[in-house]
C-alpha positions as CSV (number, residue, x, y, z in Angstrom):
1,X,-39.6,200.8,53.2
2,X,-40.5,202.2,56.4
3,X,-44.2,202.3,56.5
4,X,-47.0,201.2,58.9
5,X,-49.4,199.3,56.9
6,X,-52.9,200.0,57.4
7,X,-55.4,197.1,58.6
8,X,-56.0,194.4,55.6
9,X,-59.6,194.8,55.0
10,X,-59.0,194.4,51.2
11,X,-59.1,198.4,50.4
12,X,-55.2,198.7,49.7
13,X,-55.5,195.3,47.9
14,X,-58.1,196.4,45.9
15,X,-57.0,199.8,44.2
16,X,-55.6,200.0,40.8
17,X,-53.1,201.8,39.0
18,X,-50.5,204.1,40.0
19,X,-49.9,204.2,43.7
20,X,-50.6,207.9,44.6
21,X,-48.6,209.7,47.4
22,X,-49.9,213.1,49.1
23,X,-47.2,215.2,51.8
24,X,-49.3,217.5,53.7
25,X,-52.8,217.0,54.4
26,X,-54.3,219.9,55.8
27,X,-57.0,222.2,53.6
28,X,-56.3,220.8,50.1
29,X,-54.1,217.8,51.0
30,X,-56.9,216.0,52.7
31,X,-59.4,216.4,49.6
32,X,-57.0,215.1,47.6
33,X,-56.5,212.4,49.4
34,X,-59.9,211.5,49.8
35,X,-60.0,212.1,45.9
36,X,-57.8,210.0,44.9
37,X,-58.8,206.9,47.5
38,X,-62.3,207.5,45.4
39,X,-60.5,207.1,42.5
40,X,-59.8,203.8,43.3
41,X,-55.6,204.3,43.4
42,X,-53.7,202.9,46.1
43,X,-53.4,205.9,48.6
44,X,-49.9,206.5,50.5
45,X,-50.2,209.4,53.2
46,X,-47.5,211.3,55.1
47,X,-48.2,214.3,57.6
48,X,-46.5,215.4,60.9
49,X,-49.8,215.3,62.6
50,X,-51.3,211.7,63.9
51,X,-55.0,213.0,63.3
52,X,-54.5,213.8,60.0
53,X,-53.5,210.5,58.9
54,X,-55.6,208.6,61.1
55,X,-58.5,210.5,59.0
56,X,-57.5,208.1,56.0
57,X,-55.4,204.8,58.3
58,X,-58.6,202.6,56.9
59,X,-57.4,202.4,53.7
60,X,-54.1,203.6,52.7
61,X,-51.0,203.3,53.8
62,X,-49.7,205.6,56.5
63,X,-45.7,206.5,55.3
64,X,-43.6,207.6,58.6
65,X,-41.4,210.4,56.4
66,X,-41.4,212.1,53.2
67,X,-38.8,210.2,52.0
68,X,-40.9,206.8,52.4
69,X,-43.6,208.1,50.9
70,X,-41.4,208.8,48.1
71,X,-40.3,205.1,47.8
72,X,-43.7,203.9,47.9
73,X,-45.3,205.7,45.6
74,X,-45.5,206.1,41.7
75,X,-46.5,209.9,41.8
76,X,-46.2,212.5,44.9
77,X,-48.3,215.2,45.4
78,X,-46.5,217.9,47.6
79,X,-49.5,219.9,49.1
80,X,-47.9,221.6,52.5
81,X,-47.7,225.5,53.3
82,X,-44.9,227.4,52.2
83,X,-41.4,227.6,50.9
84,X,-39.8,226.5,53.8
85,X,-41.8,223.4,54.4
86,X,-41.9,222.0,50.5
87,X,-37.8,222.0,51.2
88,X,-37.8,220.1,54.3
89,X,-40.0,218.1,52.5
90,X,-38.3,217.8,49.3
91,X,-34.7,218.7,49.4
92,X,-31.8,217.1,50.6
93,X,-30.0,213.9,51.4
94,X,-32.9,212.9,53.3
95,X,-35.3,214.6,51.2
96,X,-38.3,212.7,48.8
97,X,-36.2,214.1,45.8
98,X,-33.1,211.6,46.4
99,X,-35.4,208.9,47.9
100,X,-38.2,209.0,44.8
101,X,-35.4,209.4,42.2
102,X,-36.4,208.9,38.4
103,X,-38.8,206.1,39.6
104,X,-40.8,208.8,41.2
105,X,-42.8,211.8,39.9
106,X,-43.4,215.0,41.8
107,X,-46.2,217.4,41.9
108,X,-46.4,220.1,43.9
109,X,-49.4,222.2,44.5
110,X,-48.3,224.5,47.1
111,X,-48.4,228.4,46.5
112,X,-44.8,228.9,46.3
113,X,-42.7,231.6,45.3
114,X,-40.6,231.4,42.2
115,X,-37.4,231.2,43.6
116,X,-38.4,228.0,45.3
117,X,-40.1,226.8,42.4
118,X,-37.0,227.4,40.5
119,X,-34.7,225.4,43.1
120,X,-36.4,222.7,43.8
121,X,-36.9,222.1,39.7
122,X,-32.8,222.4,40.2
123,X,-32.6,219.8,42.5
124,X,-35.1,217.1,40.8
125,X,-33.1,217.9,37.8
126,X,-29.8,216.6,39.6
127,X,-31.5,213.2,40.5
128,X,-33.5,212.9,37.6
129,X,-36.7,213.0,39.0
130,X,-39.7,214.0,37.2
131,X,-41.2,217.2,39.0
132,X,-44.6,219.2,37.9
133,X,-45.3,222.9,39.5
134,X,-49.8,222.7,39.7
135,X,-51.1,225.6,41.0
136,X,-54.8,224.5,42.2
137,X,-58.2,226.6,43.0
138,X,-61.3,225.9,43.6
139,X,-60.3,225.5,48.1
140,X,-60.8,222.6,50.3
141,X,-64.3,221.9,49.0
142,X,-63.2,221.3,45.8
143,X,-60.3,219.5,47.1
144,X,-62.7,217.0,48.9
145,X,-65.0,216.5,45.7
146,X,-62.4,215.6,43.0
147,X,-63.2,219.0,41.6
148,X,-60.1,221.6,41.2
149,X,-58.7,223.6,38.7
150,X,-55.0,222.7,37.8
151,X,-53.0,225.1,36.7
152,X,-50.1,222.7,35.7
153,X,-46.4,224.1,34.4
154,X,-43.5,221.2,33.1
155,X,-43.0,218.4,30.5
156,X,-45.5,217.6,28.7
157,X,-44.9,214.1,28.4
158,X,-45.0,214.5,31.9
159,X,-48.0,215.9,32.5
160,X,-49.8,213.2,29.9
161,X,-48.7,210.7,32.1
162,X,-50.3,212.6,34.9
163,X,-53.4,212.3,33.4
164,X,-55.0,209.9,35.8
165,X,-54.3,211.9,38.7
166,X,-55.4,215.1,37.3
167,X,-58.7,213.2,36.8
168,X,-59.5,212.1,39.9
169,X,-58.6,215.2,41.7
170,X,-60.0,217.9,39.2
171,X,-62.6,219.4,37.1
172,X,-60.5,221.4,34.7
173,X,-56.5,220.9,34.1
174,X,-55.2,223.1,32.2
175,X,-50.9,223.3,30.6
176,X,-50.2,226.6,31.2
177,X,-46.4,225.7,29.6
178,X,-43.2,225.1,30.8
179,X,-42.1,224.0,34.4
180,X,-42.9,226.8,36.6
181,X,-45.8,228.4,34.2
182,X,-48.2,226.4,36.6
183,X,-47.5,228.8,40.0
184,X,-47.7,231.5,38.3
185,X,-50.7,231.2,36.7
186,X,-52.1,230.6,40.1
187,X,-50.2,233.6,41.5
188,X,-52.2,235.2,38.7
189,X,-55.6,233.8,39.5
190,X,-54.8,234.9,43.5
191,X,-53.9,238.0,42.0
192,X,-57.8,238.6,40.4
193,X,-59.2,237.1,43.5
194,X,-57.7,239.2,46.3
195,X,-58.1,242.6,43.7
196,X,-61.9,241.3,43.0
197,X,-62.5,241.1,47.3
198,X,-60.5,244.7,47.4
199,X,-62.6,245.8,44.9
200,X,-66.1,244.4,46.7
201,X,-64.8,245.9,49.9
202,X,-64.9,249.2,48.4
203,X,-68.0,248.9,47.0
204,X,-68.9,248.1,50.4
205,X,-67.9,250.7,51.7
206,X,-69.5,253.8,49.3
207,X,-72.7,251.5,50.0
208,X,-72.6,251.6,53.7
209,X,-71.6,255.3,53.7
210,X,-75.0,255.9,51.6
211,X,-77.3,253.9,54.3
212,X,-77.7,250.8,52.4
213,X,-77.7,247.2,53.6
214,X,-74.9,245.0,52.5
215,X,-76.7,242.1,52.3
216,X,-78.9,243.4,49.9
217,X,-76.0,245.0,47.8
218,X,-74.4,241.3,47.9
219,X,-77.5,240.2,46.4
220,X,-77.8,242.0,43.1
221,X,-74.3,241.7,42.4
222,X,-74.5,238.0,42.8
223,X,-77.5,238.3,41.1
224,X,-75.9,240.5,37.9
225,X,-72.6,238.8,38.0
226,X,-74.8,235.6,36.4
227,X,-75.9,238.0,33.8
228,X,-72.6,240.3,32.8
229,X,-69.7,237.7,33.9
230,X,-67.0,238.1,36.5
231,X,-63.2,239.2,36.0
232,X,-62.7,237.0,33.2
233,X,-65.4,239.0,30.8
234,X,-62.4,240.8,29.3
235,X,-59.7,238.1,29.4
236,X,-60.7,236.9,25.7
237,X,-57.3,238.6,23.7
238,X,-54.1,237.1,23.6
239,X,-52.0,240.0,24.9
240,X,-53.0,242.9,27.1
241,X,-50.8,245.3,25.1
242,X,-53.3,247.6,23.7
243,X,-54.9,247.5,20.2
244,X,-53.3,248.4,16.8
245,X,-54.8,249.6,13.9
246,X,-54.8,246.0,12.5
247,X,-57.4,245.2,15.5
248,X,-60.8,244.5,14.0
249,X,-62.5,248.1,14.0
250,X,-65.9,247.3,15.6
251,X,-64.6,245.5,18.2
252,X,-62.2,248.5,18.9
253,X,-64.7,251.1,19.0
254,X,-66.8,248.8,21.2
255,X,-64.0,248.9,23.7
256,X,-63.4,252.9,23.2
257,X,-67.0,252.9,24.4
258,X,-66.8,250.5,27.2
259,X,-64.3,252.5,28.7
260,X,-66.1,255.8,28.7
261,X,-68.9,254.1,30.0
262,X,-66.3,253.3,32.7
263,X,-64.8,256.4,33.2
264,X,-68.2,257.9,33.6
265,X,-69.4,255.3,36.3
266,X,-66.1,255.7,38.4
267,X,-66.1,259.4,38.5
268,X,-69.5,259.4,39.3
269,X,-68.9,257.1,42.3
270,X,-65.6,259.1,43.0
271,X,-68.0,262.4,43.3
272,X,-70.2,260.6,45.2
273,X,-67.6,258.9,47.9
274,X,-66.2,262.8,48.0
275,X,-70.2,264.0,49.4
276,X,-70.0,261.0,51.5
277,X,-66.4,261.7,53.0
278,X,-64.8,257.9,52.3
279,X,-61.7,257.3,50.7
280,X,-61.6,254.9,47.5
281,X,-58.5,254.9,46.7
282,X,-58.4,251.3,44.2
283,X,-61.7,253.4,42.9
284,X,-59.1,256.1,41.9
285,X,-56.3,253.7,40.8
286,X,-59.2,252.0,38.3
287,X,-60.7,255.6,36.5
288,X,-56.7,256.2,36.0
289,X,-55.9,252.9,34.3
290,X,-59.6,252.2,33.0
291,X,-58.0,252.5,29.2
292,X,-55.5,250.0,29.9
293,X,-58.0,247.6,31.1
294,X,-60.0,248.3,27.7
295,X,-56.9,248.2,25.5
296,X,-57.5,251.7,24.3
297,X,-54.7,253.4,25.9
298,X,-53.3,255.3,23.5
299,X,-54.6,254.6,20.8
300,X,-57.0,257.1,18.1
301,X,-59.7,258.0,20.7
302,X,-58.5,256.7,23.4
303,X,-60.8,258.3,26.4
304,X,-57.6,258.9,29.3
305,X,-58.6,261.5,31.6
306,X,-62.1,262.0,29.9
307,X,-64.6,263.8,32.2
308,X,-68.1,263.0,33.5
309,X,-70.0,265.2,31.3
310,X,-67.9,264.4,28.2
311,X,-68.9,260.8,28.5
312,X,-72.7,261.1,29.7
């Protein structure tokens, strides 16, 4: 294989288990990297730039191509950009699919889209080699502390076998099902984070508008956040449809409440960024869908298009 072994201080030599490959080692790659040399697995790294594998030359083994780190390793973690890059990684004559074979198991923790999810799952399939989609949070500090969430998608005899891995580079890993599940539940969690920041900018900006400093603002939402929950305070059901009448009763009418309360608070903001001239249009978007987000839309009582006074 064509590698440049590191200098033999007995680091290499002295891992155990699995040797562990990462492609790509810029904001998450590198914490991996470093997660996994803590670990105590023999470390193979591959990047385009010099520095970035000079940051770990002491003690793993510095692969000159994707493809050789594919044949030196056990398991590959794919952690570069975008689409185009986990192909010119991955796919191929010359790719790490062909070279790593069945003797080699992928996982990729890009942010991908689904169509290259989808053909890249094609092409390990042609060659028989084992491939995992992982979607991963938490950023680069997490990365660098062993401390993501995995958000992992494909076989599951697969992903027991992954086990190891999934321990020394995360807190939490989670199946979310089948091969491509894993993406998409991190498409999902970006999907909650970027509407959440949206969300806080608006908030932001009714706040501003009425004379008030941000930082304190920041500071009692951080502050009731600890109390009431983030984003994930309503993700306890198993559907989003809305409730039947074979839904438990008090927890129905607790939501039928909830969302009046809601209505009310919006529409009082929305009155309030009218006196104020701004323009909150996701404030808007949230008073019209507010029963969906309850699960009472449509059902006995539902509260759509309910006014301020009627829910004071």
């Amino acid at each position: 294989m064509s590698v440049e072994q590191t200098a033999s201080d007995g680091s290499p030599g002295g891992d155990t288990g699995p040797t562990i490959g990462v492609i790509g080692l810029g904001a998450i790659g590198d914490g991996v990297a470093a997660s996994v040399h803590a670990a105590g697995f023999p470390l193979v790294v591959c990047d385009v730039r010099a520095e970035a594998t000079d940051r770990h030359a002491g003690y793993a083994t510095v692969a000159t191509s994707p493809a050789d780190t594919a044949r030196a390793a056990d398991i590959v973690v794919v952690a570069v950009v975008n689409d185009d890059q986990v192909h010119a990684v991955l796919s191929g004559p010359d790719g790490a699919l062909v070279a790593g074979g069945p003797d080699t198991t992928f996982v990729v923790v890009s942010t991908i889209t689904a169509a290259c999810v989808a053909a890249i799952g094609a092409e390990a399939a042609t060659v028989g080699a084992p491939v995992v989609d992982c979607g991963v949070s938490g950023g680069p500090s997490a990365a660098a502390s062993g401390d993501l969430v995995c958000m992992v998608g494909g076989d599951s005899d697969v992903i027991a076998q992954l086990a190891p891995l999934f321990d020394a580079i995360g807190s939490l890993s989670v199946t979310m099902g089948p091969f491509g599940t894993g993406l998409a539940a991190k498409l999902a969690r970006n999907l909650v984070q970027y509407g959440g920041w949206l969300a806080a900018y608006e908030g932001q900006v009714l706040a501003e508008a009425a004379g008030i400093d941000l930082s304190k603002l920041a500071k009692v939402i951080k502050a009731s956040d600890a109390r009431i929950g983030g984003a994930s305070a309503l993700m306890f059901r198993s559907t989003v449809a809305p409730f039947t009448d074979t839904d438990d009763k008090g927890l129905v009418g607790a939501m039928r409440s909830a969302a009046a309360l809601a209505h009310k608070d919006l529409q009082a903001a929305l009155a309030l960024a009218g006196d104020l001239d701004v323009d909150l249009p996701l404030t808007a978007m949230t008073d019209e869908r507010c029963d969906d987000i309850f699960g009472v839309s449509g059902t006995d009582g539902t509260t759509t298009n309910t006014t301020t006074e009627e829910t004071a």
